[in-house]
C-alpha positions as CSV (number, residue, x, y, z in Angstrom):
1,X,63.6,155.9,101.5
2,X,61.9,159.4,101.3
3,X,63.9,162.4,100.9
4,X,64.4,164.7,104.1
5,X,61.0,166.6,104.6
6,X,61.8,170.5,104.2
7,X,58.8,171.7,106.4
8,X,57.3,170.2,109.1
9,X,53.4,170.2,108.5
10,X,50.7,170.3,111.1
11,X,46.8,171.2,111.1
12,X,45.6,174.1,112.9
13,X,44.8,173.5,116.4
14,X,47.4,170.5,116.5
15,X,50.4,172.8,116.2
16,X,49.6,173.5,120.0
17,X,50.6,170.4,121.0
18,X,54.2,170.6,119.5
19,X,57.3,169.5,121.6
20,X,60.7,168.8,120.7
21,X,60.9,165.3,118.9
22,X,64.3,164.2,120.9
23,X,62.0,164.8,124.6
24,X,59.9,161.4,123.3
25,X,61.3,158.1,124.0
26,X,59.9,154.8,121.8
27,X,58.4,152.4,123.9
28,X,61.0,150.0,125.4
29,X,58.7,146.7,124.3
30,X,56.2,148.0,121.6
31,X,56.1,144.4,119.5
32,X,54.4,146.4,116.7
33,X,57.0,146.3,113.5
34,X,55.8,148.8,111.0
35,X,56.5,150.1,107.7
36,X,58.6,153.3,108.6
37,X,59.4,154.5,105.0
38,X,55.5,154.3,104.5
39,X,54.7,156.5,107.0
40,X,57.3,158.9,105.9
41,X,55.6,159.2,102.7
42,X,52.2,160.1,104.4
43,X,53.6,162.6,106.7
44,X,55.7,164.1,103.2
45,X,52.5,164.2,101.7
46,X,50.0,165.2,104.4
47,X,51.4,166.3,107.1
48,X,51.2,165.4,110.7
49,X,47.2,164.9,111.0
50,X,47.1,162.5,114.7
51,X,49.2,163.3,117.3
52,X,51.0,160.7,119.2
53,X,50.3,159.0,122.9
54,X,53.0,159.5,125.1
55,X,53.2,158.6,128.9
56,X,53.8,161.3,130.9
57,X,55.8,159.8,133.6
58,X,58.4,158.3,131.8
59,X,57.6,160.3,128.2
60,X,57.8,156.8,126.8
61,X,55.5,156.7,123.3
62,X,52.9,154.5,123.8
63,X,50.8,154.7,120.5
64,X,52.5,156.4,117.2
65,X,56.2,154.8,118.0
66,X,56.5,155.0,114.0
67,X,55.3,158.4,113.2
68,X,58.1,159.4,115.8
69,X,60.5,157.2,114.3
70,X,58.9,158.8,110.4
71,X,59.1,162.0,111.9
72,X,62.9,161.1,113.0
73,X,64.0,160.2,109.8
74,X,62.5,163.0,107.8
75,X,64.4,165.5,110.0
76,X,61.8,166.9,111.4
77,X,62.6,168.9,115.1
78,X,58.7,168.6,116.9
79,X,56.2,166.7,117.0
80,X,52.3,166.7,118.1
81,X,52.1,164.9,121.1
82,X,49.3,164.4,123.9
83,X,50.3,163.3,127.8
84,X,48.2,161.0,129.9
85,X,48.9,160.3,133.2
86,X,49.0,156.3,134.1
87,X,51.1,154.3,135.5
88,X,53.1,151.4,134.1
89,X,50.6,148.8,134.1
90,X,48.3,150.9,131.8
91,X,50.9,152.3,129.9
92,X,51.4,148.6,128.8
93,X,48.1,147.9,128.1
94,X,47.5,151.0,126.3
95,X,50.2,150.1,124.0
96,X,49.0,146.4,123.4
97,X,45.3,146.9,122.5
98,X,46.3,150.1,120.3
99,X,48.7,147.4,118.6
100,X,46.1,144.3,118.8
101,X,43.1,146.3,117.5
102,X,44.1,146.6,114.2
103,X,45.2,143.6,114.0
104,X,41.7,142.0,114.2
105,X,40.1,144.7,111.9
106,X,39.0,143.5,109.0
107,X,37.9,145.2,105.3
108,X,34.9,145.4,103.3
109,X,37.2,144.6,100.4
110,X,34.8,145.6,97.8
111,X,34.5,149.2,99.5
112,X,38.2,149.3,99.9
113,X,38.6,148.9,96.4
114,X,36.2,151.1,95.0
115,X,38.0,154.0,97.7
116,X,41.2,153.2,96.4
117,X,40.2,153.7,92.9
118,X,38.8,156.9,93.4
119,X,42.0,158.0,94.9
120,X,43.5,156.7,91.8
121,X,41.7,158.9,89.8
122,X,42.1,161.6,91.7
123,X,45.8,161.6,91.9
124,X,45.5,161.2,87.7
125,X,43.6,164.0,87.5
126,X,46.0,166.2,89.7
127,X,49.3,164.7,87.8
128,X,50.7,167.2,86.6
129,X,50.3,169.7,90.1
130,X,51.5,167.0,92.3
131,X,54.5,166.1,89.7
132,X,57.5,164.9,91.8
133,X,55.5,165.3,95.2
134,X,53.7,162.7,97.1
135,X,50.3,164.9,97.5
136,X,48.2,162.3,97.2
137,X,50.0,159.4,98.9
138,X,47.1,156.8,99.7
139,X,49.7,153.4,100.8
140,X,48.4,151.7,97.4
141,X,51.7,151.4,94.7
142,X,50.8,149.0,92.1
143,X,51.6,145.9,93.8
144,X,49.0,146.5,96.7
145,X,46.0,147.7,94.3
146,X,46.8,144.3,92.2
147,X,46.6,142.4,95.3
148,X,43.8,144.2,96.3
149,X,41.6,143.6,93.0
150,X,42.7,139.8,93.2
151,X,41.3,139.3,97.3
152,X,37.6,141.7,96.0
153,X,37.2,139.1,94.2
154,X,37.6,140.5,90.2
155,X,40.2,137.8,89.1
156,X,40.4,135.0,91.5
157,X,40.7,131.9,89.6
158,X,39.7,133.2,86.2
159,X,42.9,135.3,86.3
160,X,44.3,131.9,87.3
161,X,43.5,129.5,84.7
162,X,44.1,132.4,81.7
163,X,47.3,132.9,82.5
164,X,49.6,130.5,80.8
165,X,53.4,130.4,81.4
166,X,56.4,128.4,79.8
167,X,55.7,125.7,82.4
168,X,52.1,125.4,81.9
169,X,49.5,123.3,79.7
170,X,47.2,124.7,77.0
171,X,44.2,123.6,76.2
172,X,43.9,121.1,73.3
173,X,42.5,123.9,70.1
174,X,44.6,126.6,72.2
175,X,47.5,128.7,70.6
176,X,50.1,128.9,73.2
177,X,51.4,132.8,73.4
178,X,53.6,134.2,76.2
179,X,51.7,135.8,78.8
180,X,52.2,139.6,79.2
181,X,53.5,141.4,82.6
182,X,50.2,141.9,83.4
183,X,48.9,138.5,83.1
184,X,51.3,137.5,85.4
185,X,50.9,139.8,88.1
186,X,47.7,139.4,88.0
187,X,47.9,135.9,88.1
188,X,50.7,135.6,90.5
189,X,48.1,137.7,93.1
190,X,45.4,135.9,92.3
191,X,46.9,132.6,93.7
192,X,48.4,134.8,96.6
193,X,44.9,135.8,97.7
194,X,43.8,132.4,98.1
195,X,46.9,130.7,99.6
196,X,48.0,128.9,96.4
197,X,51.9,128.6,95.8
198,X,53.9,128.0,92.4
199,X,56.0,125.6,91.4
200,X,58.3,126.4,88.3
201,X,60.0,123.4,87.0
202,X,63.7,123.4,85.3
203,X,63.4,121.4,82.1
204,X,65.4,120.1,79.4
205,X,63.3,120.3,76.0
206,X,63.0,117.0,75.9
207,X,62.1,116.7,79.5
208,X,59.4,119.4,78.8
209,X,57.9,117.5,75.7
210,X,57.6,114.8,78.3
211,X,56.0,116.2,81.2
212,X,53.9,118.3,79.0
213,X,52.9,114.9,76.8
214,X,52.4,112.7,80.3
215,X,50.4,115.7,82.0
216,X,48.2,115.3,79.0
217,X,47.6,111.7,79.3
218,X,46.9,111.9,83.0
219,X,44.3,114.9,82.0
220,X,42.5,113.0,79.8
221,X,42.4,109.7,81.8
222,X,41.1,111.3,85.3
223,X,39.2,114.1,83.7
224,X,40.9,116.7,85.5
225,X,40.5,120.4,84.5
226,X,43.8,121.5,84.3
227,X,47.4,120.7,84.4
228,X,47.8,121.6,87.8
229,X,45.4,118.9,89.0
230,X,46.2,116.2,87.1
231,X,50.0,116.6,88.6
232,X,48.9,116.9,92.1
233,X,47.0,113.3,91.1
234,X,50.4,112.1,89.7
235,X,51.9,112.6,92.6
236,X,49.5,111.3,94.6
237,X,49.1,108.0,92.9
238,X,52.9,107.6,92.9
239,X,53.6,103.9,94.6
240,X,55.2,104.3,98.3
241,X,58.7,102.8,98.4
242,X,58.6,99.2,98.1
243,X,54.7,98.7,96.3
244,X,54.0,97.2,93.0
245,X,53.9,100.3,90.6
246,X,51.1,100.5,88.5
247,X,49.8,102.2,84.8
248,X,47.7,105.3,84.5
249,X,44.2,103.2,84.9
250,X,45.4,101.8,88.3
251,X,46.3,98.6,87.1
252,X,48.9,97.0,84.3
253,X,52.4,97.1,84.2
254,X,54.7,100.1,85.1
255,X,54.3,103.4,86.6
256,X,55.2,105.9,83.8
């Protein structure tokens, strides 16, 4: 959680619309959950830049509920705030479509990317004036520009199939080697990205030799590409309660 702001920061020309923070009341039934420590951080680092919408009937916030709440927890006395006049109905509405509307935005995730980077940079080239401040807060920590690279598109199923944990096959003429932190980050958002989900299997070593030894066989039978496919099919071709199990080839004795 961010430290208690010492200052309170405001452009020129919105420090005219200051009023005391405790006058503003959240809205009773704004649905919107956001990330409160996150916009701490912005306002630490840049100040309070958009005012907030407040109803002036009732002083009930109608858009910028957490930049109050930010504002609030940084210690911070006033606020920039601008008054419209409108009555419940609209008040409601206002607060719903502010909400709604970014919801259905979307990103050109290669532009994104490329923005983010740049800010990147520029916070690595200001590192040492900005030590122990947040002057160049962007909302990207490491987690969100790897999830980022993995939805433009850079890793994606490469980053996928080169990673190779504990659990997983290599490659016949591959040299197995622990994959690095990196690998599986990037991995792990890779398979986010496009709705994948990991399953990490408990083994003894002699369950391991086996799974690893049947996945194999089922690999080279069905001509799947990788370990992950060819358990999906063992799975699949598992006999239903009560059926005749059957060999690898779909016929002959056993299910092994």
């Amino acid at each position: 959680m961010p430290e208690a702001a010492t200052q309170m920061v405001f452009p020129t020309g919105l420090d005219e619309l200051l009023v005391p923070i405790d006058q503003l009341i959240p809205y009773p039934d704004n649905a919107r959950q956001g990330d409160v420590d996150m916009v701490a951080e912005s306002l630490t680092s840049h100040g309070m830049y958009t005012p907030v919408t407040v109803q002036r009937s009732t002083n009930y916030i109608l858009v910028g509920n957490h930049r109050w709440k930010a504002a609030k927890q940084l210690g911070w006395t006033k606020i920039a705030a601008i008054f419209l006049d409108c009555d419940d109905e609209e008040a409601r509405a206002i607060n719903l479509v502010d909400n709604r509307a970014s919801d259905v935005a979307t990103y050109d995730w290669d532009q994104l990317l490329d923005s983010v980077r740049k800010a990147r940079e520029a916070r690595q080239r200001h590192a040492d004036e900005i030590a122990g401040q947040q002057g160049f807060f962007d909302g990207f920590g490491e987690d969100g520009y790897e999830d980022l690279v993995a939805r433009a598109g850079e890793v994606g199923a490469v980053a996928i199939e080169q990673f190779r944990g504990d659990y997983q096959v290599v490659p016949e003429g591959e040299v197995k080697t622990e994959p690095t932190e990196a690998q599986i980050k990037t991995a792990s958002a890779a398979t986010r990205t496009v709705g994948m989900k990991e399953i990490v299997l408990i083994l003894t070593t002699e369950q391991y030799d086996a799974w690893v030894a049947k996945i194999k066989e089922c690999m080279a039978v069905w001509g799947c590409k990788s370990g992950s496919e060819a358990a999906v099919q063992l799975i699949q071709r598992a006999p239903h309660f009560g059926e005749q199990p059957k060999g690898l080839d779909g016929h002959g004795p056993g299910y092994d």
